[in-house]
C-alpha positions in Angstrom: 0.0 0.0 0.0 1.1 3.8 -1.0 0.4 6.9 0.9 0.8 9.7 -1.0 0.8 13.0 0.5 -0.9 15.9 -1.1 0.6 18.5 0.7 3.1 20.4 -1.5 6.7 21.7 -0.2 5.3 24.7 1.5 7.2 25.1 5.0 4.8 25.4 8.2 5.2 28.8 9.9 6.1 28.6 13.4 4.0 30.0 15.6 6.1 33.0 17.4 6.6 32.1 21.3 6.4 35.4 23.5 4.7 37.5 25.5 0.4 37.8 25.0 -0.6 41.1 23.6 -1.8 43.7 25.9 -4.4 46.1 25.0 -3.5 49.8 25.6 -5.1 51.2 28.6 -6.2 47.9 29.7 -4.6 46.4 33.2 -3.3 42.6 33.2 -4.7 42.1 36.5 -8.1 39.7 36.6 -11.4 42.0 37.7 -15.2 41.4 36.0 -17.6 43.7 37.2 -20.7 42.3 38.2 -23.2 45.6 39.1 -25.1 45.3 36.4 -25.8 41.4 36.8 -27.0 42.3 40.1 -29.4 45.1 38.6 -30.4 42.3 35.9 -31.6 40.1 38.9 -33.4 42.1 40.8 -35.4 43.4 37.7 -36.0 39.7 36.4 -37.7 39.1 40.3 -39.7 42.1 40.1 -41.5 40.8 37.4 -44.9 38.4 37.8 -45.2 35.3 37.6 -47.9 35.1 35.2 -48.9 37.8 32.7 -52.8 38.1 34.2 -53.8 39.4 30.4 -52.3 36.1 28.8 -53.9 33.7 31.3 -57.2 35.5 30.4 -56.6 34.9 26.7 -55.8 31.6 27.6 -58.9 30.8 29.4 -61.2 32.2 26.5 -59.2 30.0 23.9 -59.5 27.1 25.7 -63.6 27.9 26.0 -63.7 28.1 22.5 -65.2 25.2 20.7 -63.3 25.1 18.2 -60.1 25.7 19.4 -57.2 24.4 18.4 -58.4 25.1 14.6 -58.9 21.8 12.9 -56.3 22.7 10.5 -53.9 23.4 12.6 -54.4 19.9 13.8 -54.4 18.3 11.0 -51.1 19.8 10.0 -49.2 18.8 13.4 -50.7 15.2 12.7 -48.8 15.3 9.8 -45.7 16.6 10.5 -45.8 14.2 13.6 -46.2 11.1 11.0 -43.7 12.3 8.7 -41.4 12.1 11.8 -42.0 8.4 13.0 -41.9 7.4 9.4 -38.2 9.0 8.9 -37.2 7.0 12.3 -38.6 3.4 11.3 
């Protein structure tokens, strides 16, 4: 058996070895600020639970007769059996 290589005579560059590059104005010491994480959490748990306008909609939908649409049914049926027929 013959392996041929198809990489031509190009040398590899070296990657240089060094010092990492520090950006201007920038200090190498480690600090995150966190303040506004802590502004973003106490925002996210001021909010409801439950959007009371939604849960109304919600209840009138579900009242509805015909609700889910037929078609919309019928549609999810069918992409639901085009699924299990890919996976047998």
């Amino acid at each position: 058996m013959e392996i041929r290589s198809n990489h031509g005579p190009q040398p590899v560059n070296p990657t240089p070895v060094g010092k990492p590059a520090v950006r201007p104005g920038k200090s190498n010491e480690s600090s995150v600020d966190f303040s506004s994480t802590q502004k973003l959490e106490d925002k996210l748990q001021s909010l409801p639970d439950a959007r009371p306008e939604e849960v109304q909609r919600g209840r009138e939908l579900v009242a509805q007769l015909n609700y889910p649409p037929k078609e919309g049914i019928d549609r999810i049926s069918q992409l639901l059996a085009i699924q299990l027929k890919d996976r047998l």
